[in-house]
VEXLUM-550068 format. One record per residue (C-alpha): residue in three letters; x, y, z. Coordinates in steps of 0.02 Angstrom, whole numbers, padded with zeros to 5 digits, always signed. Layout:
# VEXLUM-550068
alaXYZ...
END
This chain:
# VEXLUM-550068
unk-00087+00436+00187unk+00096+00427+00200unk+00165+00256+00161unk+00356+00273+00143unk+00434+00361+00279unk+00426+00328+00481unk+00289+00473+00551unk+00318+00519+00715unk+00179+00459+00843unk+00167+00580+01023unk+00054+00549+01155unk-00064+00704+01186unk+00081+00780+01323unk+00208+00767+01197unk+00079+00881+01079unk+00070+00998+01194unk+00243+01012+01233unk+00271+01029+01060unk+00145+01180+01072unk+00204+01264+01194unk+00405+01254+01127unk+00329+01309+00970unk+00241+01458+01053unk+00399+01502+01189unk+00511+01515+01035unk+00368+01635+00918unk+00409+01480+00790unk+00240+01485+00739unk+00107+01609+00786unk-00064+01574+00729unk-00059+01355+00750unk-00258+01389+00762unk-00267+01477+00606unk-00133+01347+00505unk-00256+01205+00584unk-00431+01271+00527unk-00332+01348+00354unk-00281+01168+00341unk-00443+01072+00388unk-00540+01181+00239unk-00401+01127+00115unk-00459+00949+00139unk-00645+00965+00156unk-00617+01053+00001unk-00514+00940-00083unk-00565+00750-00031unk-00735+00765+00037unk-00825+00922-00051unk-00830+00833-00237unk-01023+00861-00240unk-01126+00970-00151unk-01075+01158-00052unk-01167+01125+00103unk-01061+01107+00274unk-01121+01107+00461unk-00973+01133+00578unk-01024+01058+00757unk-00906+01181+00886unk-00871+01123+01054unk-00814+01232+01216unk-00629+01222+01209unk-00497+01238+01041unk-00549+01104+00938unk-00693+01214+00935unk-00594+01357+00883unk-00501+01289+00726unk-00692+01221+00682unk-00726+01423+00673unk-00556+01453+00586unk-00622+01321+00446unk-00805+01391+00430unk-00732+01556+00405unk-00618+01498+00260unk-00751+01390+00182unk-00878+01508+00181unk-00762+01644+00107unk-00750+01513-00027unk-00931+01518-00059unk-00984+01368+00031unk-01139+01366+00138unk-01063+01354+00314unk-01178+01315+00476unk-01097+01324+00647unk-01188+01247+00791unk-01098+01291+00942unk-01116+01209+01112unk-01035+01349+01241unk-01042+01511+01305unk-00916+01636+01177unk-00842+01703+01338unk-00779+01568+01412unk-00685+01503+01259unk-00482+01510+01274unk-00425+01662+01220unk-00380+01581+01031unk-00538+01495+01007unk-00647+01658+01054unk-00532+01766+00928unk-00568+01643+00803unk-00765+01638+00849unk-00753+01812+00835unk-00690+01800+00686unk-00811+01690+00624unk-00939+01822+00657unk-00874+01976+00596unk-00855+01895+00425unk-01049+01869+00422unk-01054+01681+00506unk-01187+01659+00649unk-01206+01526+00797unk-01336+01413+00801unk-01364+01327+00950unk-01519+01194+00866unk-01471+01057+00713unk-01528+01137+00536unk-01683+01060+00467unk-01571+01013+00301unk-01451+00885+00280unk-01287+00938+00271unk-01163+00882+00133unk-01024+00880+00257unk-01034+00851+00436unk-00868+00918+00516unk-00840+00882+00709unk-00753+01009+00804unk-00823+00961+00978unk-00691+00887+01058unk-00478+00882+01053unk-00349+00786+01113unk-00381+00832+01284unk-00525+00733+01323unk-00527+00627+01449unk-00710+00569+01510unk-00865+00511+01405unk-00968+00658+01325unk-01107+00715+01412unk-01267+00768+01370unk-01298+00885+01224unk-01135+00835+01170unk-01153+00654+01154unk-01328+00674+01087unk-01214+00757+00935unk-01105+00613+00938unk-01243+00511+00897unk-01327+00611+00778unk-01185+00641+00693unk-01168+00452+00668unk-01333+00441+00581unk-01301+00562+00429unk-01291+00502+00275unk-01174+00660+00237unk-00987+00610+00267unk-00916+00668+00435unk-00743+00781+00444unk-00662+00754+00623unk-00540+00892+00671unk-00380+00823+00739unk-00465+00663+00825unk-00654+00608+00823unk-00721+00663+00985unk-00760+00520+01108unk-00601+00457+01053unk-00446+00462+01166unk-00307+00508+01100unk-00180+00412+01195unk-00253+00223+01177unk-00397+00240+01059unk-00537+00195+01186unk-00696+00258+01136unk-00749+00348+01300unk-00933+00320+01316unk-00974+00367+01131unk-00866+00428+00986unk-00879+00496+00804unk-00851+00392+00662unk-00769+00487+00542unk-00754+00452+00379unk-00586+00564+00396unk-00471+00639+00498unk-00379+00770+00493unk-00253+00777+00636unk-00135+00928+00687unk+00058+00947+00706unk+00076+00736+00740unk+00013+00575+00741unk-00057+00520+00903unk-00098+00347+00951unk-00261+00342+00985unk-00283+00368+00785unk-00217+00181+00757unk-00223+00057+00887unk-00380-00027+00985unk-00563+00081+00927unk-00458+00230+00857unk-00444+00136+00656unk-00658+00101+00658unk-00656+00275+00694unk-00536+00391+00613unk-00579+00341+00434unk-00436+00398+00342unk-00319+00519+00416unk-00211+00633+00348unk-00063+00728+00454unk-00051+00952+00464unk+00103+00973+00540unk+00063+01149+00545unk+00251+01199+00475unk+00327+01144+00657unk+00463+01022+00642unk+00365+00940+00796unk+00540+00822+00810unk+00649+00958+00831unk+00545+01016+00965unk+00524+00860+01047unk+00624+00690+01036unk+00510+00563+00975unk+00502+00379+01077unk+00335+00331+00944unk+00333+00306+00772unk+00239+00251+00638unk+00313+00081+00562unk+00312+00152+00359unk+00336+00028+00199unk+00523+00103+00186unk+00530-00043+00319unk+00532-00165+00190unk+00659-00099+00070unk+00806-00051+00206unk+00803-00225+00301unk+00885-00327+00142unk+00977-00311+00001unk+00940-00398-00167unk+01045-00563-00161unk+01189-00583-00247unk+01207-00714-00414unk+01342-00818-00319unk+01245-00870-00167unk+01178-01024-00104unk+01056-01056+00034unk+01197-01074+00188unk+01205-00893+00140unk+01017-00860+00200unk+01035-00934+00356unk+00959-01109+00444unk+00803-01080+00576unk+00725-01192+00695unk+00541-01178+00730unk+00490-01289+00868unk+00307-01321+00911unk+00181-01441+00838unk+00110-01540+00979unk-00019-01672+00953unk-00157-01623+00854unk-00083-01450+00820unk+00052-01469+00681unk-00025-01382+00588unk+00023-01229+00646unk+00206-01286+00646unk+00180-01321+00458unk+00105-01146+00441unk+00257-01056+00511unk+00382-01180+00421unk+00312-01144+00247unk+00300-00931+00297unk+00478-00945+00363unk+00529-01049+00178unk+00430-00934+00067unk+00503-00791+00141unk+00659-00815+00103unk+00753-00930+00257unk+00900-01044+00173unk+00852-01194+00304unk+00719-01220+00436unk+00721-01368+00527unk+00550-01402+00610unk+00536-01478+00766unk+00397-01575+00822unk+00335-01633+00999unk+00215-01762+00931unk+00306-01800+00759unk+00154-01852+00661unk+00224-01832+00494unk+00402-01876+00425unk+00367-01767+00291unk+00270-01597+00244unk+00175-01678+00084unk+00168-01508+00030unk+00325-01437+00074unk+00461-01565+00057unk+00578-01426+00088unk+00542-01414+00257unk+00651-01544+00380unk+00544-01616+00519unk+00646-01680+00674unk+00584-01730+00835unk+00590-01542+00941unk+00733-01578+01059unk+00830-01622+00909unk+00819-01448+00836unk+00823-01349+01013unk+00997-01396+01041unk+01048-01408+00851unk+01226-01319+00814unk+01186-01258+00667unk+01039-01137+00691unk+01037-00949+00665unk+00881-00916+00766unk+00751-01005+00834unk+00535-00976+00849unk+00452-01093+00987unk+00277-01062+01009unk+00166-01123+00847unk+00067-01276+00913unk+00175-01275+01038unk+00058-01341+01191unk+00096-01327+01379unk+00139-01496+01413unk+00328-01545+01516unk+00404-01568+01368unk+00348-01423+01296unk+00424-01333+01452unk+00593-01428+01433unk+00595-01351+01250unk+00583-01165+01317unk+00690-01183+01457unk+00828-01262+01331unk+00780-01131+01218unk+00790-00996+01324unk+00988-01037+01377unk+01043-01024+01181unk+01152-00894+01127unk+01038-00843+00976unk+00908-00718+00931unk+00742-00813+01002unk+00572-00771+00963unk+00434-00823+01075unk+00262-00872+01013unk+00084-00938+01077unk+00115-01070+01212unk+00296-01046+01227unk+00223-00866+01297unk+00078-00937+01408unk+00223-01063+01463unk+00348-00906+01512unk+00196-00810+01606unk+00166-00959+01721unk+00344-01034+01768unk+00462-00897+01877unk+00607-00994+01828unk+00589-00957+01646unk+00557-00784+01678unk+00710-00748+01758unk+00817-00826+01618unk+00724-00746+01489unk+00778-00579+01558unk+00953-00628+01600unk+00975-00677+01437unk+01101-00599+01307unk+01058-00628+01135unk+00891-00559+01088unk+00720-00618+01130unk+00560-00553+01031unk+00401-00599+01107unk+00225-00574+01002unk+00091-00588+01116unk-00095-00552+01072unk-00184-00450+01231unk-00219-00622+01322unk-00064-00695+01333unk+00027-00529+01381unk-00097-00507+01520unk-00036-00666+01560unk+00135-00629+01542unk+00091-00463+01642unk+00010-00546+01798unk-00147-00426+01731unk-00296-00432+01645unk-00332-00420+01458unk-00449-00261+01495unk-00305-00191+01573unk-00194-00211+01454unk-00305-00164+01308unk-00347+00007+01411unk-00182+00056+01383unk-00072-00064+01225unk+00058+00048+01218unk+00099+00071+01390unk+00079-00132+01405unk+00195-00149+01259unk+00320-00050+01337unk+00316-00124+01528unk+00323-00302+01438unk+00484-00242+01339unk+00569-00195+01511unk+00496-00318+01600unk+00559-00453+01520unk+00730-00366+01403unk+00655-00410+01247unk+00564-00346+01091unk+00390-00356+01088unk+00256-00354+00968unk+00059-00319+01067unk-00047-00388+00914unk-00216-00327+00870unk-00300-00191+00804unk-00140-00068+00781unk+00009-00190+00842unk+00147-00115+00958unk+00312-00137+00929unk+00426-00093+01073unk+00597-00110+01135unk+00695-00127+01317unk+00750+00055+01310unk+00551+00123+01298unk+00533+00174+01115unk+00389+00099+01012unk+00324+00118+00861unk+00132+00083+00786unk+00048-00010+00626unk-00064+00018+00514unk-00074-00108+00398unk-00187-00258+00409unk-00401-00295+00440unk-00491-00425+00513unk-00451-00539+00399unk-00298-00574+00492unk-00410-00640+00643unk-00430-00812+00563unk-00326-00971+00627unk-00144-00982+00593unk-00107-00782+00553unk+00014-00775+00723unk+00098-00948+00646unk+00113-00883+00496unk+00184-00717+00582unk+00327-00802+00678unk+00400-00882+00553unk+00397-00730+00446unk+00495-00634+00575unk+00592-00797+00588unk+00648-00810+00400unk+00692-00612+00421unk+00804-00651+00577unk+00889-00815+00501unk+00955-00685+00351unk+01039-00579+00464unk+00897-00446+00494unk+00926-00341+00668unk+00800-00419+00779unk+00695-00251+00822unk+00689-00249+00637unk+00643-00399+00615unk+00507-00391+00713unk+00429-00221+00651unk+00453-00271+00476unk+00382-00430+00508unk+00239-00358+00592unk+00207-00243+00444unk+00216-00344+00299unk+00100-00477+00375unk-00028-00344+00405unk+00026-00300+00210unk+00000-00444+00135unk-00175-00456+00237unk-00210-00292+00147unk-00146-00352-00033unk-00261-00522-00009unk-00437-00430+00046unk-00391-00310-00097unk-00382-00454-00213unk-00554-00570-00157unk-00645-00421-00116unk-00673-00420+00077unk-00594-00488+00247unk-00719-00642+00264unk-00633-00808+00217unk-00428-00763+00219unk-00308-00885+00241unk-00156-00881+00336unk-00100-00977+00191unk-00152-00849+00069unk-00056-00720+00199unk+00103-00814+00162unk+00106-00770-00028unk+00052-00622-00032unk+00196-00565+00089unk+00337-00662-00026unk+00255-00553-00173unk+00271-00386-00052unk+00431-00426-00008unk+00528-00453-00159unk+00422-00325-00269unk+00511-00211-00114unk+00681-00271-00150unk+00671-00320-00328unk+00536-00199-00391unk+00383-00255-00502unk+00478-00347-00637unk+00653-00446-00588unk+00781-00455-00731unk+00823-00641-00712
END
C-alpha cells in the first residue's frame, strides 16, 4: 500500500469520466484487459502462495468482465480456474461479452452452480463501482457464501455490496481479504464500512494518468505529510521560537481532558501552552509541571498566544459560552473541539461569527456533533461523510476534520482528502483531547492550518497504529500511550531513526 505520496481519491463519476476521456482520446484501448491482466498479477503474487485452485464469481455488468479477463490469464498460467457466472452472455456490455468470449475460446466454461471443492481463492467479480441498491437474490446468496470460505477472497475493484462513494454496505457486502481497485482510489474503500471490508487494497491505475484527465478535489492524506510540515530545528533556538498555545476547557470534573490535550500539545513539540481552566481544580499538572494552568478567561484574551483549542472538557455551561464567543472574535488560527462544537451548533450568534471570521477556524467533529452542527442527524451524516465534511467546511469557512472510521479532512473551497491510518483503539476516552492539542502544538509552530489539521489527523491515527503494533491488539489503548507514540512518529519523520545530538 502506498504510504509516501498523496493518491488521488474520485468519486465513482469522476472514474468514469476518467474512462471515457481515456477512451475519446484512444489513450488507452483495452482498460478491461489492463484490469483483469492486473488483478491475476496480484492473485498471483500476494494471495496464490499455496495452492492453484481459483473460483472467479462473474456478475452481469464489467466487473464481471475483467473477472473473465483474469480467469483467462490465470488459467493460461496453469491454475485451475472456475467461473460461475450469474447472467445471460448476450446481454453483457459489449467489453465484458468479448472478454467472456474470450474466456471460452481459450477452453474456460460457465458454471452457473458453486463447485463441490473448496476453492483456494475466492475472487469476486459480481459487482463494480456502479452499484447502487442491495444485492438481490442469487447474488447476495454469493455474498454470503462467499463470506463463509475459509479460502481468502480477491474483490475486483471494490467488494460488491459496497458503495463506492461512502462505503455503506448496501444490504450485504464481501469481505475481502484484498482489493484490488482500478485506475483510482475511491472513497468508499476507506471511510465508514468500506476499511472492514476491503482488506488490503492495492491501486491499477491502468497506465492512465487519471489526474491529467481529471482534476482531483480528493486525496489520500500520505506519511510525506509528516516530513513537509516542519523542518528540523535549528541549534540556536529557544522555545519563544515554537510558539505559545492556549487550550481552554476543563470544566468541573472533566480536567482531565484539558490535561490530556496540554501534555499532547507539550510532547509534540509547542514552546508554551497555557491551559485554561473553567473549574481550576489544580494549580499544578503533578505530572506535567510544564504545563501553566490559569483560570480560562485568563488565557482566552491572553496577548501572547499563537493559536488557541477550546473544546477538551470544555462543558456547555455560560461561561463556557462566554469562552467561545471571546474566542471566536480573536485574530488567530482557532480550533474548535467537543463542547466548544455542541456550544457553536446550538447558539446562532456564534455561528455567524464563526463564519465571518478571518483568521482560520478548524473544527473536528465526530458524526454527532456535526449532525449537530448540521441541524441533521448522525445517520445522515454518516450516509454520506464526505459530502458532510464538505457542506460543514462551507457552511461554516473553516477546516474540518469528520472523525471516525476514515476521517475527512476538508476545506472552504470543496477539496478533501481521506485517512487511513488508525483502529479502534482510538475509540477509547481522551483520543479527540489528545487530537486537538496535537493539531494545536502543529499550529503554535507555524504549521498552515489545513496542514495542520490533516497532519494532525494522520499522525494520531499513526501513532494508534504504532501502539496496537507494539501490545498486540486495539483493546486497552491509551490516549496517553497515543501521545508518545506520535512524538516518536514525528521526530523519527523529521530527524530520522537515530538523531546526531
Amino acid at each position: 500500500m502506498p504510504a509516501l505520496s498523496s493518491l488521488p481519491v474520485y468519486r465513482s463519476a469522476g472514474i468514469r469520466a476518467i474512462e471515457s476521456s481515456a477512451i475519446a482520446a484512444a489513450a488507452c484501448p483495452g482498460l478491461m484487459e489492463r484490469a483483469g491482466l492486473a488483478a491475476a498479477r496480484i492473485a498471483r503474487e500476494r494471495l496464490l502462495v499455496q495452492g492453484r485452485s481459483v473460483l472467479v464469481i462473474a456478475g452481469p455488468g464489467n466487473n464481471g468482465g475483467d473477472g473473465f479477463v483474469l480467469a483467462r490469464h490465470l488459467m493460461q498460467d496453469w491454475y485451475r480456474v472456475s467461473v460461475l457466472f450469474i447472467g445471460e452472455p448476450d446481454r453483457l456490455p459489449a467489453d465484458a461479452r468479448a472478454a467472456c468470449e474470450a474466456w471460452i475460446a481459450a477452453g474456460g466454461a460457465l458454471m452457473d452452480r458453486l463447485p463441490e471443492h473448496h476453492p483456494d481463492l475466492v475472487v469476486d467479480a459480481l459487482f463494480g463501482i456502479g452499484l447502487t441498491r442491495a444485492p438481490e437474490g442469487r447474488a447476495a446468496e454469493l455474498v454470503q457464501w462467499m463470506n463463509g470460505q475459509p479460502a481468502p477472497v480477491l474483490a475486483l475493484d471494490i467488494p460488491s455490496g459496497l458503495s463506492a462513494d461512502t462505503g455503506a454496505v448496501l444490504g450485504t457486502a464481501v469481505r475481502a481479504a484484498f482489493t484490488v481497485t482500478f485506475i483510482a482510489l475511491k472513497p468508499g474503500l476507506l471511510t465508514l464500512d468500506g476499511p472492514d471490508h476491503v482488506g488490503q487494497w492495492e491501486v491499477c491505475d491502468l497506465e492512465l494518468d487519471a489526474q491529467s484527465l481529471q482534476l482531483p478535489v480528493g486525496r489520500l492524506i500520505g506519511m510525506a505529510c509528516l516530513n513537509d510540515v516542519l523542518a528540523p530545528r535549528p541549534r540556536n533556538s529557544h522555545k519563544g521560537s515554537f510558539g505559545s498555545l492556549g487550550i481552554v476547557g476543563g470544566a468541573a470534573g472533566m480536567t482531565g481532558a484539558a490535561l490530556l490535550a496540554g501534555r499532547a500539545a507539550l510532547q509534540l513539540g509547542a514552546g508554551r501552552i497555557y491551559l485554561g481552566l473553567l473549574r481550576k481544580e489544580l494549580s499544578v499538572d503533578p505530572n506535567q509541571p510544564e504545563l501553566m494552568l490559569r483560570e480560562a478567561g485568563e488565557v482566552v484574551e491572553m496577548s501572547q498566544l499563537n493559536c488557541l483549542v477550546l473544546g477538551p472538557g470544555l462543558g456547555q455551561s455560560p461561561p463556557a459560552r462566554s469562552a467561545v464567543a471571546l474566542a471566536l472574535e480573536r485574530e488567530l488560527p482557532l480550533l474548535l473541539d467537543a463542547d466548544a462544537l455542541n456550544l457553536l451548533g446550538a447558539h446562532d450568534v456564534l455561528r455567524d461569527v464563526c463564519r465571518s471570521r478571518r483568521a482560520a477556524t478548524l473544527l473536528t467533529p465526530h458524526p454527532a456533533e456535526a449532525a449537530r452542527l448540521m441541524g441533521c442527524t448522525t445517520a445522515e451524516v454518516q450516509n454520506d461523510r464526505v459530502a458532510a465534511a464538505v457542506a460543514l467546511a462551507q457552511r461554516y469557512r473553516a477546516g474540518v476534520a469528520l472523525k471516525g472510521a476514515g476521517t475527512v479532512v476538508a476545506a472552504p473551497d470543496g477539496h478533501w482528502w481521506m485517512n487511513d491510518t488508525g483502529n479502534p483503539g482510538l475509540a477509547s476516552a481522551g483520543m479527540g483531547d489528545v487530537l486537538s492539542g496535537i493539531c494545536g502544538a502543529l499550529l503554535a509552530q507555524g504549521v498552515e492550518p489545513l496542514a495542520a489539521l490533516r497532519t494532525g489527523v494522520h499522525l494520531h491515527g499513526r501513532a494508534a497504529d504504532m501502539r496496537a503494533q507494539a501490545q498486540g491488539g486495539w483493546i486497552g489503548m491509551t490516549a496517553s500511550e497515543v501521545t508518545a507514540a506520535a512524538r516518536e512518529l514525528l521526530n523519527d519523520a523529521i530527524y530520522g531513526p537515530a538523531i546526531d545530538v
